[in-house]
C-alpha positions in Angstrom: 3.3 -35.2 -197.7 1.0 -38.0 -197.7 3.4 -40.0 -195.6 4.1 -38.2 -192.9 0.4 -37.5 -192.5 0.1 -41.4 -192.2 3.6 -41.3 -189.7 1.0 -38.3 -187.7 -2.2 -40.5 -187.9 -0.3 -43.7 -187.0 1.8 -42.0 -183.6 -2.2 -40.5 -182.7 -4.5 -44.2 -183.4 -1.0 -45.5 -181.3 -1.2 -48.0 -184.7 2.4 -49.8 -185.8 4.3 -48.0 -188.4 4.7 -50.8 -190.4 1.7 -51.5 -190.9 0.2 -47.8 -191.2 2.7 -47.1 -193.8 2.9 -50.8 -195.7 6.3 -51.0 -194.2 8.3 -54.9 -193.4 8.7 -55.6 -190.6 12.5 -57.5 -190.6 13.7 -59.6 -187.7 17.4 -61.0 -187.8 18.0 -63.7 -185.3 21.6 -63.9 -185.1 23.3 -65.2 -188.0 21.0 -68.1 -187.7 17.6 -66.6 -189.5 15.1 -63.5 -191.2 11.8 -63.4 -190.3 10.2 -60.6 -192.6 6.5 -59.5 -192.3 4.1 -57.7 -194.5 6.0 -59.1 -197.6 4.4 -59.5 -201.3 6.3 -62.7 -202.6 9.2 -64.4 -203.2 11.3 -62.8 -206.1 14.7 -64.7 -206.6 15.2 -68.0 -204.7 18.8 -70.1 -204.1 20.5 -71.5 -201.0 23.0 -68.3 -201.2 20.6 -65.8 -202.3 16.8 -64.8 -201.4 15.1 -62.1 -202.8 11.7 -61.1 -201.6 9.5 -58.3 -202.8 8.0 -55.4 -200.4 6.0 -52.6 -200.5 8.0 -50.3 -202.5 11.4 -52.5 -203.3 13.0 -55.8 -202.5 14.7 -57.4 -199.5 18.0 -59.6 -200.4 19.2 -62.3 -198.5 22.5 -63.5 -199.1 24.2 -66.8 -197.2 24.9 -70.2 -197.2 22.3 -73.2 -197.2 19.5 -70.8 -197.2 15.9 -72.5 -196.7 12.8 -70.9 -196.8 11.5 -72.2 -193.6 7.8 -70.9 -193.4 5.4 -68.6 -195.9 2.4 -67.6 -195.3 0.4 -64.4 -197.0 1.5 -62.2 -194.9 5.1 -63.3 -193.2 8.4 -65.3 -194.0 10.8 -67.2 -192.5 14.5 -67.4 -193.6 16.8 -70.0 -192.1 21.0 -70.6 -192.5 23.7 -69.0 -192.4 22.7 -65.4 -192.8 25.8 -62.9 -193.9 24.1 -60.0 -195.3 20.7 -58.4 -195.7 19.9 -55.6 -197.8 16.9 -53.6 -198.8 16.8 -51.9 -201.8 13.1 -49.1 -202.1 12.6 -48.1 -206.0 
C-alpha cells in the first residue's frame, strides 16, 4: 500500500522512481561495464564477482577482470568483461 502511494505521489511531483521509492538505478554498457546509482556499499569484491548492497537486496556482478572503476556515496562504476547481472530483493 505504502508503495504504490509513493509510485502515485512520484508519477504526480513528475519525481524519478528510483529515487521516490529508494530504487537503483542500473546501467549496462555493453559487455564492457555497470554503472549502478543509489547503492549502499560494496558487499563481496573479486575480479569475477561483485556484490553490492541496495535498498532492499543485493546486486551481483559476475565477469572476468572486474575493477571497480569509480565510488562515490551515492553511485558505482563496474568495468570488464561483464557476463551476468543479477538482483536479488529480500
Amino acid at each position: 500500500m505504502r508503495r504504490k502511494f509513493r509510485m502515485e505521489l512520484s508519477e504526480i511531483l513528475e519525481l524519478p522512481m528510483d529515487i521516490s521509492l529508494d530504487l537503483p538505478r542500473v546501467v549496462i554498457v555493453g559487455d564492457l561495464g555497470v554503472l549502478i546509482s543509489n547503492h549502499r556499499g560494496l558487499m563481496q569484491y573479486s575480479p569475477d564477482r561483485i556484490v553490492v548492497g541496495v535498498g532492499a537486496g543485493q546486486i551481483t556482478i559476475s565477469g572476468d577482470n572486474l575493477e571497480i572503476e569509480e565510488v562515490g556515496k551515492e553511485q558505482m562504476a563496474v568495468r570488464g568483461i561483464i557476463k551476468f547481472v543479477e538482483m536479488n530483493t529480500a
